[in-house]
Structure formats: C-alpha cells, structure tokens
N, C-alpha and C positions, 0 to 999 in steps of 0.2 A: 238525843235531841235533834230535830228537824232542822236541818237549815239550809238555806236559800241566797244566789248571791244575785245579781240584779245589774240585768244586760246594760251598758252603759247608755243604747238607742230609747231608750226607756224614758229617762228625761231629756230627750230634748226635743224640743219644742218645734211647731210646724213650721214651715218657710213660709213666711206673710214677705218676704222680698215684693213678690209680683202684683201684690194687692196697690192697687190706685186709691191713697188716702184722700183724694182731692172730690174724689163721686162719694157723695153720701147717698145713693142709693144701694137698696140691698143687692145684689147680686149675687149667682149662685157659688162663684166660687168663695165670696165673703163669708155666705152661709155656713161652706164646711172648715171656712178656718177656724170661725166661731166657737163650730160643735168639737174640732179637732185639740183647743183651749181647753173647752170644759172637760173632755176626754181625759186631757192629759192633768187636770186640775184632780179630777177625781183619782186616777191611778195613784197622783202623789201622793194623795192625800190617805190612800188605802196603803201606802209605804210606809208612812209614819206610823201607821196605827200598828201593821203587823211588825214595826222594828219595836215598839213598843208594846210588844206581845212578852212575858218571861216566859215563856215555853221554847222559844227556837232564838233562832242566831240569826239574823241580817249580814250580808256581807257584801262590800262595791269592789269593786275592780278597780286598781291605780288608776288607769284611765279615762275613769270616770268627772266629767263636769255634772258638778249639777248648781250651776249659777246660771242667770243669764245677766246679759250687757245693757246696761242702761238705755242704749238705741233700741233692742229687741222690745223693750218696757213700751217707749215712746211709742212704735209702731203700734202693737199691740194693743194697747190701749187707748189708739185714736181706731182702729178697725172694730173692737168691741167693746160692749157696756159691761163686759163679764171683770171683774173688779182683779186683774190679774195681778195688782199688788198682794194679796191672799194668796197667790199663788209661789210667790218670790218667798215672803215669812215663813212659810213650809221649807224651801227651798234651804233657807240659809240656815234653818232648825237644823235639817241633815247634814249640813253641811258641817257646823260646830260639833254634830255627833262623831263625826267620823275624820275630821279633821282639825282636833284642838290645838288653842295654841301652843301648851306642854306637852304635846306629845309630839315624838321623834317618829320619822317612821323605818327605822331599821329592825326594831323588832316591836313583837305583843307588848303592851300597855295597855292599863286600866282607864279608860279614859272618862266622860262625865256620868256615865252608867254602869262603868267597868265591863260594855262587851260591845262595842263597837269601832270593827277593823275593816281593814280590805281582808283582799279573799288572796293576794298574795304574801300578805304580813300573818295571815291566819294559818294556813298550810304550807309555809316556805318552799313552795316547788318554784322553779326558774329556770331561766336558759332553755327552754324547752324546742328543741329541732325534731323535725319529722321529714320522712322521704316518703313521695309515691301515698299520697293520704285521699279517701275516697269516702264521701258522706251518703249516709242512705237515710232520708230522703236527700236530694240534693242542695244545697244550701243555695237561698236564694240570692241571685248577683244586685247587690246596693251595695251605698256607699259608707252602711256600716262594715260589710261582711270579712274586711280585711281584718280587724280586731272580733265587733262584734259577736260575730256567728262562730267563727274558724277559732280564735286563740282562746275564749271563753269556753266551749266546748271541750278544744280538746285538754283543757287544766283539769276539767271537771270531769272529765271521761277518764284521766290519771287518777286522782284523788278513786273514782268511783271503784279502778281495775284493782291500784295496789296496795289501797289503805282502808275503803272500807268493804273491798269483795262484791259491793250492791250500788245499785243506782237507788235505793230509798230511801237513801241518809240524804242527801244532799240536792237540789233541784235548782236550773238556772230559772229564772222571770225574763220576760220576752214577752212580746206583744203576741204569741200567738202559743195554742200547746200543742206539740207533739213529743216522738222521742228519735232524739238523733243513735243511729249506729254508724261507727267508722272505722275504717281498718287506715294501718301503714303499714310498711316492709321494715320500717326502723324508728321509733322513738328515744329520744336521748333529752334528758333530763336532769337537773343538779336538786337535790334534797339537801336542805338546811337543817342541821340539828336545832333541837329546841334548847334554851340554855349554855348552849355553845356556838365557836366559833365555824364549828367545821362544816364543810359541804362535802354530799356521796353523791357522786356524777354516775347514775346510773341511764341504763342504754338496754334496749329489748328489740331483739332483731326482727320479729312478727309484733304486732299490736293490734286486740280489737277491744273496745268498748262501746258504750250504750250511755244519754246523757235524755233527762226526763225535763225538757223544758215546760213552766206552768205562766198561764195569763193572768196576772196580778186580779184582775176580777172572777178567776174561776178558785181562789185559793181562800178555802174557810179556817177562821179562823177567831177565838172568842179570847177580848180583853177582860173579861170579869172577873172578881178579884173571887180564889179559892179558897185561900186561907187567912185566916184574919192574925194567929202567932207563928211561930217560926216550931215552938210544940206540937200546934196542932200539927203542922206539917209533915214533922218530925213525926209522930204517932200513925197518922196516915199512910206515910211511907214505910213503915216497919212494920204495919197491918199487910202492905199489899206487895211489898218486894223482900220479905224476911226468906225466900227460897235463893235468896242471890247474892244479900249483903249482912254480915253479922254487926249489929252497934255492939258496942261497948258501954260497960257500964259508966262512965265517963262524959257520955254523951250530952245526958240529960242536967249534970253541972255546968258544961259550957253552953247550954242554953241559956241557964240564969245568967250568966255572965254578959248578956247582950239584950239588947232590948228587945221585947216582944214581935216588934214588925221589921225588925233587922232583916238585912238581905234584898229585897221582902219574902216573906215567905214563901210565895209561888216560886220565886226561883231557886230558892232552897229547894225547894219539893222537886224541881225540873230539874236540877244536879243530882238529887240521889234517886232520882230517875234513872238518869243517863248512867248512875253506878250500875244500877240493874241491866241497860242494855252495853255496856263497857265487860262484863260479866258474863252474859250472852256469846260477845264477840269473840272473847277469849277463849272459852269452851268450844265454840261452833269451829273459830279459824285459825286455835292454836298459835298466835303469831308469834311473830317476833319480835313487832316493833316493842318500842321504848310506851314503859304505861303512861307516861307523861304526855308523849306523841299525841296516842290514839287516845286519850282524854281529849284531848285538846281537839283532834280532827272530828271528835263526839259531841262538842261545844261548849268544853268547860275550862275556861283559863284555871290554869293551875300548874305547880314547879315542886321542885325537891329543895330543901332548903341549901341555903348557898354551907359550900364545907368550912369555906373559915370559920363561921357561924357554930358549926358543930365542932369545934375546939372546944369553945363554951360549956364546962360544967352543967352551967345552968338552964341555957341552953337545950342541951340533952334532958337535963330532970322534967322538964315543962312540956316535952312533947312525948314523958312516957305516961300512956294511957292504957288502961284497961282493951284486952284485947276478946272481951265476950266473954270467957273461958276463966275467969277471973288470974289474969295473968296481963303484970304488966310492959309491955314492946314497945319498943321505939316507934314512930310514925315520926317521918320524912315530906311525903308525899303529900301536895296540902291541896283541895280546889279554893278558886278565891272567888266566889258567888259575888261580892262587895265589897267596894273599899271606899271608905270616905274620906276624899284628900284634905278634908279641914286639918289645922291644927291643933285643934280643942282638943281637949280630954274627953267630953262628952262625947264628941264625934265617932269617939272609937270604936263605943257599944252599939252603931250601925254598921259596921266592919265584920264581917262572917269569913272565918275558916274552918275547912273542914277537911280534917285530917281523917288517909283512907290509908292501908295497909293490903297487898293481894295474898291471899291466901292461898299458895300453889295446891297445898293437899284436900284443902274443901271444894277451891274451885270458887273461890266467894270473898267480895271484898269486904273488907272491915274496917267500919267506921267508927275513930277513938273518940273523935269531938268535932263537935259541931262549936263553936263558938265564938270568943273573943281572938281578935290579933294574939300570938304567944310572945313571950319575952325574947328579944332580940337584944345583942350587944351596942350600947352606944358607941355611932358614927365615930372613929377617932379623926379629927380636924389637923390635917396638915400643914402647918404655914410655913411661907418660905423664907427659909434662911435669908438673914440680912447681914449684909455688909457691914462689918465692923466700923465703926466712926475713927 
C-alpha cells in the first residue's frame, strides 16, 4: 500500500503580516496573497480527498499544526473575498482525523476511520542523531528547513534503507518534487517494538539513502468506489493474487457474518493487496523483521492476539480456521481494515478481521477469515477494596 506523509510547511498559510488593511486598493502584493489563499485552499482541499482515498495511508508529522488563530481569520478575510472560512472547515476536518479526542498518542489506535496517525506513532522510530550529514540536492535555507526538510527526510530515508529496502513504498508531499540523496558518517536511532514496551537503539557507522518528495497537485489519484460487497472483493482478489495468498475455506463464512459493505470493501481489496506485496517482500528481502512490523510499515494496522487471551479454550476454538489444504491452524495474526466504536450490536457486522497465517514452505500467506470481530473474553472489572465500617 502506498503511503505518503505530508511536510508540515504545507499548511500554513502565507504571511498577510505586511498587507495594509486600511488601502482598499488592489495592489500587487494583495494580488499574490490572494492567489497564494486559494493556492493553498486548493492543496488542502486535494488532502482530504487523497486521505480519503482507501488505497493508501495519509500520515502528519507530530509537529504538524494545521489550525489557524482567529486573528490570521480576521486578517484574511478583510484582505480577500475568497470565503477562507471554507478553508478553516477542511482544516478542523483533519484535524479531528488525526487527532481525536479518545485517542492517546503513545501508541497506534483505531481512530474515526481506523487509519489515521502520525508518521511517528505509525513507524516508532525516534531519538534519531546523525554526524557529518550531506544533502544532494542541497536543501534549501528557510525557516522551515530545521524540522521541515532535514528531520522529515532523513526518518523517511530510515524507514526507506532498513525497513522497506525502496524508496517506492513511501513519499514525503512538499511544495515542490524532486528526490533527495544523503549520506552521514553515523546514524543512531531507537526502534520501538510494536505490541511492546521495548526499544532497539540501533546505530550504522556509514549511511546513505534516497527520499522521493511529490507536489500534492502532481499526485493521481481516483476516489471511486470499486466494489460495491466485501465478496465481490473478496473474489477479485483471489482471481488476481491467488500466486501469493492461499484463502481458506473459511473465508467465505466470515463474509456472511458482516455486512455486505463492511470495511468498505475497497479497503478490504487494498489489505489483501498489500498481503500480495508483504509476500513479495518476504521472498525478494528474506527479512527479519517481526510480520506484524512489516504489515504495519505496509499500511495495515494489524496485532497478534493478546496471550492472556489465548489461555481461553474458546478462544483458541474460534480462530481455528481452515488453512486451504483442508486442515484446521491456529491463526493469531489478524489485519484490522475497521472497527466501529459504537456500542451496538448491530455496529459489529461493520467491524472486519482478517485473519492471515505465513506460510514458510509455500512462501505464501494464508487467509483463514475475512469476517466478524472473534470471541474474546469478558473484561474482568476490578473494584477497589473498601474499608471495613
């Protein structure tokens, strides 16, 4: 799966400081704050659309604002007739996307779409020190380029060297395209496990990478809707990736089990995509990471089930699926395409798991069920001891 994270110079807005609100004459520097508004009206507005894309992954940078201050409003909108409250609605849309109010941000969470994070809660790389670092082309000197250019870069030139081997998985957005290469004498770096507490402080005494920056208006991309059930999808993708991924007979029960346009369908289809190039990966780069990891760096939230969990009997019985071969296997390993945080009952059968198994001797992942939430043990409720009267 494609994904892109999104320079934080991106949203923000021009400096109308200098503009003299008292001349209502047009003047040429009015002129380009004007077109520089719409400019940037339009780019957001091609943000929301590609976040709202189920094919790829949107991802901001902690550092990212994308508000602006009630004075910047005032200004704004005595300098233009361009209606930049329409601009701010867009603004605050992203904003609740990626910064809800249930949601923490120490680790991944499902939030009102179940796939919008930053890009350091998405990949846990951090602490990142570098000696003697050289950009080819040169990075231009502004008063983003301290975060900007330099620390967005070189996370994503990490990610590019050690995790996915390519610069074609992942692309920054920036106001302009080209591709950066950079070397250092020393990188040093802390990896956060996924699932855990731990971090691997890893250090590479030579470093070179390559990072493919794209202009939010040069990047195609089509909202139309592919699949109208979550079968047809299903069908689709076992037509066109069956050299990569075995279903199980299994499959096609936990479809019934959810509603037809659960997920939605398209993003189903983009997860057992990504099985086919997670598949790819495997065989091409032999790794080693964790398959949970490199799903996840692929763009699919997804976990192993928690182990107290599989104490549970039943538990166990409910994730053993058909493994293609008519042979029933544990499956652990689950992508989570949807999650509907209502409380309803009904809510559920919009809630998509799909349970995958790696197949060392095929070479090929196997998919036991596509379908409803599984049976998990009820929360036990704590309460605290009282004082005797």
């Amino acid at each position: 799966m494609i994904s892109y994270s999104i320079a934080p110079s991106v949203f923000e807005p021009p400096d109308i400081s200098f503009i003299d609100n008292s001349k209502k004459t047009e003047t040429k520097e009015r002129k380009i704050i004007i077109n520089k508004i719409i400019e940037l009206h339009e780019n957001i507005k091609k943000i929301k659309e590609l976040i709202d894309n189920e094919e790829i992954i949107v991802l901001l940078f902690n550092k990212t604002k994308i508000t602006f201050d009630n004075e910047y409003m005032k200004r704004a909108n005595r300098i233009s007739e361009f209606p930049i409250d329409t601009l701010k609605k867009i603004l605050n849309k992203l904003q609740s996307y990626y910064l809800p109010d249930n949601v923490s941000n120490d680790k991944i969470n499902l939030s009102i779409k179940g796939r919008y994070f930053t890009f350091e809660d998405w990949f846990k790389i951090d602490k990142i020190k570098y000696e003697n670092i050289k950009f080819q082309p040169s990075l231009q000197t502004n008063k983003d380029s301290s975060y900007d250019n330099k620390e967005s870069i070189i996370k994503i030139g990490v990610i590019n060297k050690y995790i996915y081997k390519s610069s074609n998985f992942h692309f920054l957005i920036n106001k302009q395209t080209i591709t950066y290469k950079y070397e250092c004498n020393k990188i040093q770096y802390k990896k956060i496990q996924y699932d855990y507490d731990k971090e691997e402080k890893i250090t590479k005494e030579m470093f070179y990478s390559e990072v493919q920056v794209k202009n939010i208006s040069e990047i195609n991309y089509d909202n139309k809707k592919k699949f109208k059930s979550v079968l047809e999808a299903y069908k689709r993708a076992k037509e066109l990736f069956s050299e990569y991924i075995t279903f199980g007979n299994d499959v096609e029960r936990g479809i019934n089990s959810i509603e037809k346009d659960a997920g939605p369908p398209d993003r189903i289809f983009t997860y057992l995509q990504t099985l086919k190039e997670f598949t790819e990966y495997k065989i091409i780069n032999k790794t080693d990471l964790p398959d949970e990891y490199l799903l996840t760096a692929l763009g699919c939230v997804c976990s192993y089930e928690n182990p107290e969990h599989m104490k549970d009997k039943k538990v166990i019985n409910d994730r053993m699926f058909d493994n293609g071969n008519k042979q029933n296997i544990l499956f652990e390993l689950h992508l989570k395409p949807s999650t509907n945080s209502s409380s309803s009952k009904n809510s559920l059968y919009g809630t998509v798991r799909i349970y995958i198994s790696w197949d060392e001797k095929q070479e090929k992942v196997i998919v036991g069920w596509i379908g409803k939430h599984l049976y998990l043990p009820p929360k036990t409720l704590n309460f605290p001891q009282t004082q005797p009267l």
